[in-house]
C-alpha positions, 0 to 999 in steps of 0.5 A: 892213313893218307888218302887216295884222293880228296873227292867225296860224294857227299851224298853218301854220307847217310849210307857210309855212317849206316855202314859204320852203324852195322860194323859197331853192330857186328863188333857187338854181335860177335864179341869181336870174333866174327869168323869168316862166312863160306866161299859158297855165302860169299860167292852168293852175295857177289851174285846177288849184289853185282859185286866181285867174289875177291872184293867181298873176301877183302872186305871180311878179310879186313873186318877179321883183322880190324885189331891190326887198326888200333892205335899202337903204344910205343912205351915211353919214359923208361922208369924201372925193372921189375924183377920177376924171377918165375918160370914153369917146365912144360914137356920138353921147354921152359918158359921163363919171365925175368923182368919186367920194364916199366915206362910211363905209358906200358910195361914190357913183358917178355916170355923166354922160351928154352929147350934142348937144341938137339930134340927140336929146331927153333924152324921146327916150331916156334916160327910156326906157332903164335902166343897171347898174354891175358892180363885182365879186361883192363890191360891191352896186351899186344905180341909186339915182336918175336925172334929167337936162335937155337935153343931160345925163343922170346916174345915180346909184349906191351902191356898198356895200361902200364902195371902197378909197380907192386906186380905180386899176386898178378896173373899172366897167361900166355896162350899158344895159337898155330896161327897168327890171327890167333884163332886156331889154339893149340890147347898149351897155356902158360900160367904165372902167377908173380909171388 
């Protein structure tokens, strides 16, 4: 990130590693969901502390989204595809996994999603609703784009670590969310197992 200017007190140095200090603290804390504090405790602590109610709200609104700052993998070095072949019938749409790309440094999953152009829009739905893939503690997984037309929809996933070649008896699960900070859950999840 580049900055603004070069100046820095460096009389402020104490208080600026307390402030990192307190965000590792609230990390912790919260497990990494602080949520977000009332308008009313907001518009408190902007009086109490002389500072502006909408420069408080950015603060939280960055601290809520700090995932957004993590270092992104770009897969690199394409190796192989892994066939996968699995799909599971939910209400009116399929969810489907065929492959598998494997790159030195991540896989690529991508979760297909079909139904009956004629029952429901793409605009109706899909554009509106988020998905999640839980892998295990171990592997980030990462909604790296989605897009899709009538009838299809697809997202996209990095997954880094990179997968073992020998991806049978792995799990997938794709949780849905109405959101994109992923904090609203629709309640739908995807579970693959890979044979």
């Amino acid at each position: 990130m580049k900055r603004l200017k070069d100046y820095y007190d460096k009389r402020l140095i104490t208080i600026d590693e307390q402030i990192y200090s307190l965000l590792k603290k609230r990390n912790e804390i919260s497990n990494n969901n602080p949520g977000f504090p009332s308008d009313d405790v907001l518009s408190n602590w902007a009086i109490k502390y002389d500072l502006y109610e909408d420069y408080l709200k950015s603060l939280f609104e960055t601290m809520r989204n700090d995932a957004l700052f993590k270092p992104r993998i770009d897969p690199r070095g394409f190796r192989k595809h892994l066939s996968v072949l699995q799909s599971i019938e939910k209400g009116n749409r399929v969810y489907s996994i065929t492959v598998i790309r494997q790159y030195e440094n991540a896989s690529v999953i991508q979760l297909h999603i079909d139904w009956d152009e004629e029952i429901e829009s793409p605009m109706n739905f899909h554009h509106q609703t988020n998905f999640e893939l839980f892998l295990g503690e171990e592997y980030d997984c990462r909604l790296d784009r989605a897009g899709g037309s009538t009838g299809h929809y697809t997202y996209n996933f990095i997954v880094s670590p990179p997968l073992p070649d020998d991806v049978s008896k792995k799990e997938l699960v794709f949780r849905e969310y109405s959101d994109s900070f992923n904090e609203e859950p629709t309640g739908l999840e995807i579970v693959m197992k890979i044979d």
